[in-house]
PDB file of N, CA, C and O in Angstrom:
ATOM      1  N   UNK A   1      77.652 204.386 -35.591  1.00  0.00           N
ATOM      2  CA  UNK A   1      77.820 203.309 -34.644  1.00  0.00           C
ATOM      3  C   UNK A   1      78.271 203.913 -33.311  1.00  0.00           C
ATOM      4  O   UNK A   1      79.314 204.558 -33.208  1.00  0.00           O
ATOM      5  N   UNK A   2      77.635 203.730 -32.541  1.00  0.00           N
ATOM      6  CA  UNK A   2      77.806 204.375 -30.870  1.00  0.00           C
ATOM      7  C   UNK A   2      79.164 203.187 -30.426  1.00  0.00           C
ATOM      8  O   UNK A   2      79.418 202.082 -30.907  1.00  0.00           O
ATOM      9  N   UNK A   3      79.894 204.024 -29.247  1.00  0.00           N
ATOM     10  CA  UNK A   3      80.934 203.544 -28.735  1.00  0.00           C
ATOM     11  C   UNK A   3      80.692 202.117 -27.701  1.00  0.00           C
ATOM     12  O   UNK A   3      81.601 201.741 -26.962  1.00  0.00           O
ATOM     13  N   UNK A   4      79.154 201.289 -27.772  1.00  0.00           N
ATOM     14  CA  UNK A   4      79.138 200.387 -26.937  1.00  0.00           C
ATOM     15  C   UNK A   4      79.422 199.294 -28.108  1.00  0.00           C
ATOM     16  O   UNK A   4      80.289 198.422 -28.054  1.00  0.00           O
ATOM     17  N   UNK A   5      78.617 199.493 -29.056  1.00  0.00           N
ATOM     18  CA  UNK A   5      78.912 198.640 -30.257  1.00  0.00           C
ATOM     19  C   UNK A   5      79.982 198.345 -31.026  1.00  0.00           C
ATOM     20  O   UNK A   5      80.350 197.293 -31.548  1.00  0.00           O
ATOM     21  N   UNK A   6      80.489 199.601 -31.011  1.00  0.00           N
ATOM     22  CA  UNK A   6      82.247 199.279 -31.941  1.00  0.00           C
ATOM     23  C   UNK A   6      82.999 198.428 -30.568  1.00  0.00           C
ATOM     24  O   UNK A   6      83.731 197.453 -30.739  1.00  0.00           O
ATOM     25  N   UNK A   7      82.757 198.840 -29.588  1.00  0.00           N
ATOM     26  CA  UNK A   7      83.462 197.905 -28.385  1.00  0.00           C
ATOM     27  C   UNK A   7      82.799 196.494 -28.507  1.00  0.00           C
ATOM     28  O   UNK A   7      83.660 195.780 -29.021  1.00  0.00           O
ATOM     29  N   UNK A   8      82.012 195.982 -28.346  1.00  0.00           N
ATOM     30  CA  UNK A   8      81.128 194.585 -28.481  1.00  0.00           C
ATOM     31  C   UNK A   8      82.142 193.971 -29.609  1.00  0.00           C
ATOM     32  O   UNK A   8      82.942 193.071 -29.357  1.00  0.00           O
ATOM     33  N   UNK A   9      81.954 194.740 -31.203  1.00  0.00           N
ATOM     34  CA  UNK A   9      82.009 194.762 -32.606  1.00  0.00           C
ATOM     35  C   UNK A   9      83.921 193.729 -32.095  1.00  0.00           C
ATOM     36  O   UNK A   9      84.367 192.582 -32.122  1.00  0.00           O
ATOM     37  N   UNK A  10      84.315 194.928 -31.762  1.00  0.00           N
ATOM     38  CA  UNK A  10      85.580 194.641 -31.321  1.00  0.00           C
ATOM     39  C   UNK A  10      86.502 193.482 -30.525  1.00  0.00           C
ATOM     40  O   UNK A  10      87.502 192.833 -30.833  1.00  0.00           O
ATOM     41  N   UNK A  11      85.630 193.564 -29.331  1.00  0.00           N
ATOM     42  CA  UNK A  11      85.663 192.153 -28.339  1.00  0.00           C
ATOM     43  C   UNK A  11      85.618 190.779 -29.290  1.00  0.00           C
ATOM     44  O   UNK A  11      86.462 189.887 -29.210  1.00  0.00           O
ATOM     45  N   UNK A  12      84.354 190.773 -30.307  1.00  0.00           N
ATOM     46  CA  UNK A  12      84.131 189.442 -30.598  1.00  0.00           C
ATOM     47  C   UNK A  12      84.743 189.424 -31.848  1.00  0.00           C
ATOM     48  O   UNK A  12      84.362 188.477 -32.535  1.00  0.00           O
ATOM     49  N   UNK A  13      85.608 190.192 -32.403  1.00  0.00           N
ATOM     50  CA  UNK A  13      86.249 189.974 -33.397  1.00  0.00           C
ATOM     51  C   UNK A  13      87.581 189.184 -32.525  1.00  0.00           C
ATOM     52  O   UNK A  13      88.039 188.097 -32.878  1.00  0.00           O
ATOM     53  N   UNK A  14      87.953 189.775 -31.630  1.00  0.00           N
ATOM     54  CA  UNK A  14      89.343 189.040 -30.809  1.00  0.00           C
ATOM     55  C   UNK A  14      88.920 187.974 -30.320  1.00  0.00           C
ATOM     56  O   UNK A  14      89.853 187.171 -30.321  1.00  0.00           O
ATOM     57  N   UNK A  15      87.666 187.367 -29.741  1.00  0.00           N
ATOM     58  CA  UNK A  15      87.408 186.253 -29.514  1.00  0.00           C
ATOM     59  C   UNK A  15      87.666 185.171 -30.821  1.00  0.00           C
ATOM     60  O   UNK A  15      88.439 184.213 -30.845  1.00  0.00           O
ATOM     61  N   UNK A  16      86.613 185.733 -32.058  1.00  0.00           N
ATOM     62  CA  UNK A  16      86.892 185.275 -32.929  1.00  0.00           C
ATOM     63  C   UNK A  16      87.946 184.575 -33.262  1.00  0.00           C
ATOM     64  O   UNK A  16      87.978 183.345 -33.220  1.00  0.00           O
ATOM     65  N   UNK A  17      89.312 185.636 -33.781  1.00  0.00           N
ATOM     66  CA  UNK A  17      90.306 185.040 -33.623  1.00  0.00           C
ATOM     67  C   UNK A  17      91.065 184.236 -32.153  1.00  0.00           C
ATOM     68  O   UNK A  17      91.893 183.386 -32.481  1.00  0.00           O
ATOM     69  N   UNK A  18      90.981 184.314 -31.467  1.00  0.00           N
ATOM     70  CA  UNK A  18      91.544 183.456 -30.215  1.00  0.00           C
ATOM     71  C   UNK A  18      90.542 181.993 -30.449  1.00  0.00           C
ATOM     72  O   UNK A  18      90.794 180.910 -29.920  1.00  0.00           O
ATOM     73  N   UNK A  19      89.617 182.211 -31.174  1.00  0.00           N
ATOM     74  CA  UNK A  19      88.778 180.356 -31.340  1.00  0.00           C
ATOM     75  C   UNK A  19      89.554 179.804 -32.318  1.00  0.00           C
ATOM     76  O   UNK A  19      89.967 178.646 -32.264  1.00  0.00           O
ATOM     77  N   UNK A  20      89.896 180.975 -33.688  1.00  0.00           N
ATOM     78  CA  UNK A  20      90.684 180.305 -34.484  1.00  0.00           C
ATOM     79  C   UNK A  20      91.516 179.998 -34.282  1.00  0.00           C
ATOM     80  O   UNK A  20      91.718 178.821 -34.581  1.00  0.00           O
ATOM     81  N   UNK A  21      92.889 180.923 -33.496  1.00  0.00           N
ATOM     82  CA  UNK A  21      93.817 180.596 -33.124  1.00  0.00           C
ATOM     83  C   UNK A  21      93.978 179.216 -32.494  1.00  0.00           C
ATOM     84  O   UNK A  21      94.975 178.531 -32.720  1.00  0.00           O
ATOM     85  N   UNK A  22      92.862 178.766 -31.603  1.00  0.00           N
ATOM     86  CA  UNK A  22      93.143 177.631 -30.501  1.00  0.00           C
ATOM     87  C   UNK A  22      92.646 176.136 -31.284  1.00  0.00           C
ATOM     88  O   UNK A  22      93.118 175.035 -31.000  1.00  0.00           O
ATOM     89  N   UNK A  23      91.533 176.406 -32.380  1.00  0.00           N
ATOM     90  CA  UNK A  23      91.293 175.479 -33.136  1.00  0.00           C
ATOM     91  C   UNK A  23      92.077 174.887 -34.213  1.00  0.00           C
ATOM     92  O   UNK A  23      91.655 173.835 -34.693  1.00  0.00           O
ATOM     93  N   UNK A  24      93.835 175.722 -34.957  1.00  0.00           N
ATOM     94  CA  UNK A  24      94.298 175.648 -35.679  1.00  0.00           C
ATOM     95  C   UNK A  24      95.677 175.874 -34.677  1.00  0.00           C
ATOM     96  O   UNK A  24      96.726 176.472 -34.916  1.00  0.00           O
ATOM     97  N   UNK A  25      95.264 175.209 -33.572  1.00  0.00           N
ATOM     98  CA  UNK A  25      97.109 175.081 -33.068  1.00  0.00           C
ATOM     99  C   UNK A  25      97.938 174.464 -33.687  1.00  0.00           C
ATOM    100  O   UNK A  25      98.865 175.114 -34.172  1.00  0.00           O
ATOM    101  N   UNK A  26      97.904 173.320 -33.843  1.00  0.00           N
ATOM    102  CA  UNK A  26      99.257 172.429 -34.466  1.00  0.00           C
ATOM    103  C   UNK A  26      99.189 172.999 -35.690  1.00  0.00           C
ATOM    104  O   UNK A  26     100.342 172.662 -35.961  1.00  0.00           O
ATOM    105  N   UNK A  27      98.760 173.708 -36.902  1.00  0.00           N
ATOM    106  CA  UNK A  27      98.662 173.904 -38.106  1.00  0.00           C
ATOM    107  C   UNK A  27      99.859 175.562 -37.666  1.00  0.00           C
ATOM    108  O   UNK A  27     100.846 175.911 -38.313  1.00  0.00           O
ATOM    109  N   UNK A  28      99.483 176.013 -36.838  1.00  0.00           N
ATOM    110  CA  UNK A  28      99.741 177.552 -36.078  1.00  0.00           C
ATOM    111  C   UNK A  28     101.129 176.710 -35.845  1.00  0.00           C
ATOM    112  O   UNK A  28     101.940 176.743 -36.770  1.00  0.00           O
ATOM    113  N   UNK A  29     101.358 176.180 -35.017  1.00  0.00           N
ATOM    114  CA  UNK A  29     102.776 175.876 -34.701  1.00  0.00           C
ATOM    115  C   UNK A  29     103.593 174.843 -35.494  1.00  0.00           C
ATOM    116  O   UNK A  29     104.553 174.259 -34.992  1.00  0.00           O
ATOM    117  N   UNK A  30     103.174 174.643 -36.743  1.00  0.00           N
ATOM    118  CA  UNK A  30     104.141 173.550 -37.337  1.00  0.00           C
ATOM    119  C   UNK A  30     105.247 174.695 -38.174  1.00  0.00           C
ATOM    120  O   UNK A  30     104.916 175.721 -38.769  1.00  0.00           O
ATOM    121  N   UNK A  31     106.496 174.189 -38.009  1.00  0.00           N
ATOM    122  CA  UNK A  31     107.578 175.147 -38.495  1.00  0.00           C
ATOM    123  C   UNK A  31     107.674 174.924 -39.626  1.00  0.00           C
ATOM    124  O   UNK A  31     107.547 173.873 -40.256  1.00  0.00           O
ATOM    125  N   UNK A  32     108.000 176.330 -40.048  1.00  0.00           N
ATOM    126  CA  UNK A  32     108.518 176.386 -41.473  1.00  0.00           C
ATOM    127  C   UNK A  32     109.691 177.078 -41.843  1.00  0.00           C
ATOM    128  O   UNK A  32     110.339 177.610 -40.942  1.00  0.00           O
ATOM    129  N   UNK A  33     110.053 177.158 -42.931  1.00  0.00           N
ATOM    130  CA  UNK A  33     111.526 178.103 -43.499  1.00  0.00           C
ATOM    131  C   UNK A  33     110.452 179.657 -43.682  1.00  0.00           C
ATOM    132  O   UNK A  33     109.309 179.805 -44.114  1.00  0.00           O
ATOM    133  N   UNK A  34     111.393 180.551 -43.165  1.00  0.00           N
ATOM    134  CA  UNK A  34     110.876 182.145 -43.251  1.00  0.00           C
ATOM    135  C   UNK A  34     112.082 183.062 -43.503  1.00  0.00           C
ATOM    136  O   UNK A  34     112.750 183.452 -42.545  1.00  0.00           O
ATOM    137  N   UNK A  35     112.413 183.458 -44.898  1.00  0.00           N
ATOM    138  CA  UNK A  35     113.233 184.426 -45.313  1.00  0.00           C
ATOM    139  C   UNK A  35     112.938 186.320 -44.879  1.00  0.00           C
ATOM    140  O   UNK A  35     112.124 187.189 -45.192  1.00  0.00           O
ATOM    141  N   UNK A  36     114.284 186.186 -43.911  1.00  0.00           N
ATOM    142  CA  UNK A  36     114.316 187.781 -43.544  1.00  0.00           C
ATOM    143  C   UNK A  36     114.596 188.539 -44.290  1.00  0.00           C
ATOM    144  O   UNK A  36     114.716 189.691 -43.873  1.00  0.00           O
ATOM    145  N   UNK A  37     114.796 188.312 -45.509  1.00  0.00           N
ATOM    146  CA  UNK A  37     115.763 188.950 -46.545  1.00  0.00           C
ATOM    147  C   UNK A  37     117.316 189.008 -46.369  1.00  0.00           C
ATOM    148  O   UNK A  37     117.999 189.515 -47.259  1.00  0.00           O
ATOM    149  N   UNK A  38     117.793 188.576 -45.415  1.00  0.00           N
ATOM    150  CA  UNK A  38     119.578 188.306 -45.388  1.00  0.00           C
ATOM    151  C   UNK A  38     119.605 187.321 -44.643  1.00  0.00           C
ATOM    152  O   UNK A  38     120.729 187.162 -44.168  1.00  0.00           O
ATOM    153  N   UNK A  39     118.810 186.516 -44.293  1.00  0.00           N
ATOM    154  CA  UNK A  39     118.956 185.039 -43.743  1.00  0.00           C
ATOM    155  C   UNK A  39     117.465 184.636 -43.846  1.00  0.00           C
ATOM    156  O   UNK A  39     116.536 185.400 -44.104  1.00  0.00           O
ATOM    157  N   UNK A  40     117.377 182.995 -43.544  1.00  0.00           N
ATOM    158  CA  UNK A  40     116.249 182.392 -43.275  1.00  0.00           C
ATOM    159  C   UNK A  40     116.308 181.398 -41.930  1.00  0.00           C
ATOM    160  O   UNK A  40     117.147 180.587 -41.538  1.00  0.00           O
ATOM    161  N   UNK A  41     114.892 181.892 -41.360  1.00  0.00           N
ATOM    162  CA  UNK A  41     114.895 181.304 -40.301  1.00  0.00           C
ATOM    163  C   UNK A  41     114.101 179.844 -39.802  1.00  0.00           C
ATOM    164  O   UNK A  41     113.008 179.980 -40.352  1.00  0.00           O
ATOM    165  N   UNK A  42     114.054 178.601 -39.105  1.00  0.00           N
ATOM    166  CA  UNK A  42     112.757 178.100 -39.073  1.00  0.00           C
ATOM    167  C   UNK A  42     111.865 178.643 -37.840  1.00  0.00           C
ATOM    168  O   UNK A  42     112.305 178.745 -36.695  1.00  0.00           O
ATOM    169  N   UNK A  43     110.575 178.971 -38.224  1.00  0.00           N
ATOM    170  CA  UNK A  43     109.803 178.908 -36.639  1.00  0.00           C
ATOM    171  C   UNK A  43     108.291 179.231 -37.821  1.00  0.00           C
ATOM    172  O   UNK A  43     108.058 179.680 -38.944  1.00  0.00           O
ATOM    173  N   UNK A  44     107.523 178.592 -36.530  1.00  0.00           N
ATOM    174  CA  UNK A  44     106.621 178.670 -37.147  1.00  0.00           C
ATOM    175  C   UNK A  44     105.121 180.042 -37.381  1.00  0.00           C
ATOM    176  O   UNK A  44     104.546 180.707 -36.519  1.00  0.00           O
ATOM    177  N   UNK A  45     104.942 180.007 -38.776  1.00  0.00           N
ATOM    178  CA  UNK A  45     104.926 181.310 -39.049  1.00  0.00           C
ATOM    179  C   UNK A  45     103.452 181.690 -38.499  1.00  0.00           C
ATOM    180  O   UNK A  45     103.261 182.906 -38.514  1.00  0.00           O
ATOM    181  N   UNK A  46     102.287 180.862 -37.979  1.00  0.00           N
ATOM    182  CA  UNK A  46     100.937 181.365 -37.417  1.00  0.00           C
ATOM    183  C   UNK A  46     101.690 182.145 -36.052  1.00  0.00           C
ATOM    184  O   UNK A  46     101.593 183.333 -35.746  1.00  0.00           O
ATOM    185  N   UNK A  47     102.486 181.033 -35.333  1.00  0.00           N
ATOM    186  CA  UNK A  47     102.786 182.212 -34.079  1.00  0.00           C
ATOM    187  C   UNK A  47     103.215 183.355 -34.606  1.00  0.00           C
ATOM    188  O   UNK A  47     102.506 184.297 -34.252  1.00  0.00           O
ATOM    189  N   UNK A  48     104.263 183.709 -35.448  1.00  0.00           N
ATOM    190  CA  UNK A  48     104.728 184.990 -35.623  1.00  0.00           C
ATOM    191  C   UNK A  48     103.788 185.940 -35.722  1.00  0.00           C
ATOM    192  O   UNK A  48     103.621 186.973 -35.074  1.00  0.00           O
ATOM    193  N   UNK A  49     103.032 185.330 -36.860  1.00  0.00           N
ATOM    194  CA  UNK A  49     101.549 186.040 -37.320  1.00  0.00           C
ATOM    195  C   UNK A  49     100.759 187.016 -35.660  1.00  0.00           C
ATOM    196  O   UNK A  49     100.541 188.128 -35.180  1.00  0.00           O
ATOM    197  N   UNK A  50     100.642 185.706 -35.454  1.00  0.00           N
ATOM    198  CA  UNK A  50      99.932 185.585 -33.514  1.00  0.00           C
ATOM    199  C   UNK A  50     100.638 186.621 -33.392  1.00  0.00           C
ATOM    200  O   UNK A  50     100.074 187.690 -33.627  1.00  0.00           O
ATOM    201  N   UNK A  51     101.987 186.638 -33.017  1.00  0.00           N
ATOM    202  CA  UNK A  51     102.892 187.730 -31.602  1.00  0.00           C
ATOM    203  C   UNK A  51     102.887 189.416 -32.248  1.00  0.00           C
ATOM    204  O   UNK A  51     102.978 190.418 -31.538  1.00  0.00           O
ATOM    205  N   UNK A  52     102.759 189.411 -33.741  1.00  0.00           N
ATOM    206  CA  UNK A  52     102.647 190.363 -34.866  1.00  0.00           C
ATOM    207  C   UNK A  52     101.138 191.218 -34.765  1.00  0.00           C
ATOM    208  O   UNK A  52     100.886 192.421 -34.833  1.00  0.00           O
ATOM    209  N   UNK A  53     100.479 190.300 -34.616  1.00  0.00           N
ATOM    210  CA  UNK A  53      99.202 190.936 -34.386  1.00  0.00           C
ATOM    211  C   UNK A  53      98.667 191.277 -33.017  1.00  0.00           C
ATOM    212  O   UNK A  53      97.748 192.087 -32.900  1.00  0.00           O
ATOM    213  N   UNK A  54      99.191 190.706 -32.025  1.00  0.00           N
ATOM    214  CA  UNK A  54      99.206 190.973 -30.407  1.00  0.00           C
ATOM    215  C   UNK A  54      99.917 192.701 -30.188  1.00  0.00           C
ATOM    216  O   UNK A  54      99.514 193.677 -29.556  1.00  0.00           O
ATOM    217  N   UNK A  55     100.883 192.508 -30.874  1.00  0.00           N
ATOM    218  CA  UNK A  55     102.051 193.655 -30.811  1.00  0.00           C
ATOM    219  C   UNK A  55     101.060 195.053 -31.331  1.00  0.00           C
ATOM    220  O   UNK A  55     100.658 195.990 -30.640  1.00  0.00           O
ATOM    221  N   UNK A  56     100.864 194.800 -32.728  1.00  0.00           N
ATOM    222  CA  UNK A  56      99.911 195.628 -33.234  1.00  0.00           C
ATOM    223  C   UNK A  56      98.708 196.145 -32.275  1.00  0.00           C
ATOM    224  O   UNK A  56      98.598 197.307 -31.883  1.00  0.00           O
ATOM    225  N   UNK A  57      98.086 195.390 -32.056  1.00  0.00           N
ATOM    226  CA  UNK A  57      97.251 195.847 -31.008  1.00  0.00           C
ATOM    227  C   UNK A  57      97.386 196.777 -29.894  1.00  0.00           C
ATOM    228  O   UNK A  57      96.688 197.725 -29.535  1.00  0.00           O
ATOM    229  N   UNK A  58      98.830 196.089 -29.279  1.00  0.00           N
ATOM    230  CA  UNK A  58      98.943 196.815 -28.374  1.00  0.00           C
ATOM    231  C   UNK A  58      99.463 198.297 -28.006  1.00  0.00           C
ATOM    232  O   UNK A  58      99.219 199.126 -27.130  1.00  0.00           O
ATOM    233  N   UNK A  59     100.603 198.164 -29.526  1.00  0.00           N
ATOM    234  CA  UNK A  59     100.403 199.535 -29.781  1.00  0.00           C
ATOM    235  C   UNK A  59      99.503 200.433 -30.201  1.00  0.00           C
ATOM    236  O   UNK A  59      99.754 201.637 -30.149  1.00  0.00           O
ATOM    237  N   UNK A  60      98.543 200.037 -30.587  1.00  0.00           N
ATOM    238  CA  UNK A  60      97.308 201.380 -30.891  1.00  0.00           C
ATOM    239  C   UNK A  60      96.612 201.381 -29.161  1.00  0.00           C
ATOM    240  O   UNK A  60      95.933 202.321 -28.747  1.00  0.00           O
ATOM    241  N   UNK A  61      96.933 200.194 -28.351  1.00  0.00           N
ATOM    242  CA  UNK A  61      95.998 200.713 -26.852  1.00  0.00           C
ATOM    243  C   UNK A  61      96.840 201.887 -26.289  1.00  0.00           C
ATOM    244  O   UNK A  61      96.520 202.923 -25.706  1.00  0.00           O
ATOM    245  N   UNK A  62      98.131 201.314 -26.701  1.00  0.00           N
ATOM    246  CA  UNK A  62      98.653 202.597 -25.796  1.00  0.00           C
ATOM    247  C   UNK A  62      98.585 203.881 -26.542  1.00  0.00           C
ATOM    248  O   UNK A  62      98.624 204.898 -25.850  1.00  0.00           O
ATOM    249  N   UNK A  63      98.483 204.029 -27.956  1.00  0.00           N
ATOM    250  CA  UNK A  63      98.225 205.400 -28.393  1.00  0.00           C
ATOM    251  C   UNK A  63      96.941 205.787 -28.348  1.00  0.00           C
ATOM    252  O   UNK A  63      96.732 206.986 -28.162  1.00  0.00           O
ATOM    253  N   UNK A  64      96.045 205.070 -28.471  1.00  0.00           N
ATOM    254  CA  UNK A  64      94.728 205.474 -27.125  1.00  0.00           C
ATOM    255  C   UNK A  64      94.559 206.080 -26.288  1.00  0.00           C
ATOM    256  O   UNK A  64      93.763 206.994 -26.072  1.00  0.00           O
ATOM    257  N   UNK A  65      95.765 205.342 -25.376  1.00  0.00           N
ATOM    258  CA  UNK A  65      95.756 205.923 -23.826  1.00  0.00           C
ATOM    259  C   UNK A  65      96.306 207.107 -23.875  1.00  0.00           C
ATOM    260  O   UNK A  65      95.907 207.981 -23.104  1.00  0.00           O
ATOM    261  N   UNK A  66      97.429 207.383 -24.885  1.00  0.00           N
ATOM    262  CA  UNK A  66      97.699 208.618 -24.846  1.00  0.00           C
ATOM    263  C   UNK A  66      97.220 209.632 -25.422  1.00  0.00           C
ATOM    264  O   UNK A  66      97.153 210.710 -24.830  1.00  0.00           O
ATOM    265  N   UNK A  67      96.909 209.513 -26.353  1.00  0.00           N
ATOM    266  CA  UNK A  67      95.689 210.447 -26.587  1.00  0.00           C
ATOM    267  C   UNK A  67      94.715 210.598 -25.632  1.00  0.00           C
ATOM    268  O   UNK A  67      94.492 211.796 -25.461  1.00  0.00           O
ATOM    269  N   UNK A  68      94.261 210.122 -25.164  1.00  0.00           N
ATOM    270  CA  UNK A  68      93.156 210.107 -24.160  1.00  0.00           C
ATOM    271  C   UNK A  68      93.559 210.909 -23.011  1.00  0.00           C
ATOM    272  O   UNK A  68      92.802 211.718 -22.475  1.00  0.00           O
ATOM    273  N   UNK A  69      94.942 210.644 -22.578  1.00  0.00           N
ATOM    274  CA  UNK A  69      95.216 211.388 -21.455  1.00  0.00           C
ATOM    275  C   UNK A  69      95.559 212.994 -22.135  1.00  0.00           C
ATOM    276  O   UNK A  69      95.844 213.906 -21.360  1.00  0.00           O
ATOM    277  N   UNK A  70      95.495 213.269 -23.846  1.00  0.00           N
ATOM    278  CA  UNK A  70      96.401 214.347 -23.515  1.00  0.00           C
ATOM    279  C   UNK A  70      94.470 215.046 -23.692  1.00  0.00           C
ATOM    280  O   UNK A  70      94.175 216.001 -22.974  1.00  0.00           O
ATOM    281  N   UNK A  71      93.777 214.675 -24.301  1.00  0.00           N
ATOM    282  CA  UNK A  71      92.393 215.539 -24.147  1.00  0.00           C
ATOM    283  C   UNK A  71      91.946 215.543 -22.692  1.00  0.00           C
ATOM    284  O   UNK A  71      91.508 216.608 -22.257  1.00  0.00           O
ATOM    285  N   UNK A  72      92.005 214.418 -21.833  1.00  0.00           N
ATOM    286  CA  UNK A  72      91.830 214.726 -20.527  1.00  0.00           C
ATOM    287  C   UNK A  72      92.327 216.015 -20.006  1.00  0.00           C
ATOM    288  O   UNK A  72      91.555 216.830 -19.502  1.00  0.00           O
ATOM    289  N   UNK A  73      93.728 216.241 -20.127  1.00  0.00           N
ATOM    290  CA  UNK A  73      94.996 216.891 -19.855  1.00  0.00           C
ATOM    291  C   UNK A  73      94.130 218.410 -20.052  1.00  0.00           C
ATOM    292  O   UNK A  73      93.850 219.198 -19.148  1.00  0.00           O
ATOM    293  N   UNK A  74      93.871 218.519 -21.240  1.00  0.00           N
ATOM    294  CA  UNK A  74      93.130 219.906 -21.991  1.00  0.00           C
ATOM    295  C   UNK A  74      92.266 220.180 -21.771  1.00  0.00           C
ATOM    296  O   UNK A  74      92.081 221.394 -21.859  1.00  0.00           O
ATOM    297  N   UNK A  75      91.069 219.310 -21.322  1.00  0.00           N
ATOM    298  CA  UNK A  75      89.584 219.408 -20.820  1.00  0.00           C
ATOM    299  C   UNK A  75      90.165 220.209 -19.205  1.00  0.00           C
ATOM    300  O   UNK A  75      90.105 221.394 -18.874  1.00  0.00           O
ATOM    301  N   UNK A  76      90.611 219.228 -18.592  1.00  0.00           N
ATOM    302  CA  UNK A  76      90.933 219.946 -17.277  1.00  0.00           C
ATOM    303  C   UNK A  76      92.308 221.351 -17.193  1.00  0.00           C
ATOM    304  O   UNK A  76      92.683 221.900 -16.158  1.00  0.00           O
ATOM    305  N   UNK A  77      92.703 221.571 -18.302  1.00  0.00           N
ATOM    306  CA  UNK A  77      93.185 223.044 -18.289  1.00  0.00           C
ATOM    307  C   UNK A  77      91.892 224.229 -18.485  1.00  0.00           C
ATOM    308  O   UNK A  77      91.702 225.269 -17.854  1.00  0.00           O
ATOM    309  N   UNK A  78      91.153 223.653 -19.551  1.00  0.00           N
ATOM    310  CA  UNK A  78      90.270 224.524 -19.850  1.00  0.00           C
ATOM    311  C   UNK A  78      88.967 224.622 -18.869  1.00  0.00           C
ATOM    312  O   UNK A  78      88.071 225.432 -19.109  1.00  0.00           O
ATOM    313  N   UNK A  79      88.931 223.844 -17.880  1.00  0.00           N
ATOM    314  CA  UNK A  79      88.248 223.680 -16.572  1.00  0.00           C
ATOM    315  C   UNK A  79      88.410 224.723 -15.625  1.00  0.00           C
ATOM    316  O   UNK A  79      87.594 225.466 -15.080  1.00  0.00           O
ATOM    317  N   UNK A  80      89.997 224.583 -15.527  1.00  0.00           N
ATOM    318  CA  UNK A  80      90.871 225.820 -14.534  1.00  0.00           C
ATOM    319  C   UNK A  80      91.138 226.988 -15.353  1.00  0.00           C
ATOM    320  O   UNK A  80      91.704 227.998 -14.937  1.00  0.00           O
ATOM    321  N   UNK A  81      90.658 226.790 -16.672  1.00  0.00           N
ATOM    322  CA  UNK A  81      90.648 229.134 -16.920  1.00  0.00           C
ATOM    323  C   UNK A  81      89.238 229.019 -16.731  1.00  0.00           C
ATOM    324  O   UNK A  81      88.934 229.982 -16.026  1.00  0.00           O
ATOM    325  N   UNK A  82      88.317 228.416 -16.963  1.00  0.00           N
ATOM    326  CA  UNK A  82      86.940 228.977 -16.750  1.00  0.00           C
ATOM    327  C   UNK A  82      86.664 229.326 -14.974  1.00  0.00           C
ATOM    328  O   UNK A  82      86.128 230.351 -14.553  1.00  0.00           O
ATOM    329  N   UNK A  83      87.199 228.153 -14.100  1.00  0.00           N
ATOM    330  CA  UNK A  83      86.820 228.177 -12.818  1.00  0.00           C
ATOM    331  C   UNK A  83      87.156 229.647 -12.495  1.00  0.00           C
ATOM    332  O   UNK A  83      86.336 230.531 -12.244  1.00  0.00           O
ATOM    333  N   UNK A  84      89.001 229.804 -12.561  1.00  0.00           N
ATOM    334  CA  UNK A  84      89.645 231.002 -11.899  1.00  0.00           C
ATOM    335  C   UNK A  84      89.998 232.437 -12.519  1.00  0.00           C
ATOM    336  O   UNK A  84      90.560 233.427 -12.051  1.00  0.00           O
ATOM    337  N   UNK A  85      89.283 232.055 -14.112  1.00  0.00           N
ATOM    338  CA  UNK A  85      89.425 233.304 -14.920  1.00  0.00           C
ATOM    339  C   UNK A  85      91.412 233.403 -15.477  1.00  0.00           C
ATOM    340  O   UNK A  85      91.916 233.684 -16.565  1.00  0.00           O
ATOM    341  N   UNK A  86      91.928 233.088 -14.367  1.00  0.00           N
ATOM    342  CA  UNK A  86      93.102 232.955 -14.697  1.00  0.00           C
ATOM    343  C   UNK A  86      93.910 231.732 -16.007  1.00  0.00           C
ATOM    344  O   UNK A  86      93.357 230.641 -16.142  1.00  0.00           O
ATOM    345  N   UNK A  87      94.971 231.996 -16.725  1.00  0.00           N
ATOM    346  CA  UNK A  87      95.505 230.831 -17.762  1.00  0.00           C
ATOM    347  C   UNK A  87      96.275 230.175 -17.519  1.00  0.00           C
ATOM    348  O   UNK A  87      97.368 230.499 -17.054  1.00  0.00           O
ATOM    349  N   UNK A  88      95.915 229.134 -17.761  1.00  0.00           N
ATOM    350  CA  UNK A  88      96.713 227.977 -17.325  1.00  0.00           C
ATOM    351  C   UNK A  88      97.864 227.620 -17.664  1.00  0.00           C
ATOM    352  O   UNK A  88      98.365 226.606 -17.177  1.00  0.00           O
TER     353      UNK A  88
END
């Protein structure tokens, strides 16, 4: 699978969910009892779900980005020993 498709693949899976999400609001926001294991709380558990899976996400963009910057980082060291013969 080429990198335009897993991106497409990707996009409309988050659309996906954001239709579900918006079609199952009041069901998403009706509160319930949610045990932390040393207390219980009410709120309702699709948002948590929601803010849980937002979170998730966003941590793999940023370990993306960082990865990304550190091969950038290495491509352009190994740019500057080939250019100047000299090590970087």
């Amino acid at each position: 699978m080429n990198l335009l498709a897993f991106s497409l693949t990707l996009i409309l899976a988050y659309v996906l969910m954001a239709a579900f999400a918006i079609l199952n609001w009041t069901a998403m926001a009706a509160p319930s009892t949610l045990s932390l294991g040393f207390t219980d709380v009410s709120a309702p558990l699709g948002m948590v779900m929601l803010v849980f899976t937002a979170a998730i996400s966003g941590l793999f963009v940023v370990y993306i980005v960082l990865l990304q910057a550190g091969v950038t980082h290495g491509c352009a060291s190994m740019t500057a020993v080939k250019r100047t013969g000299c090590r970087a």
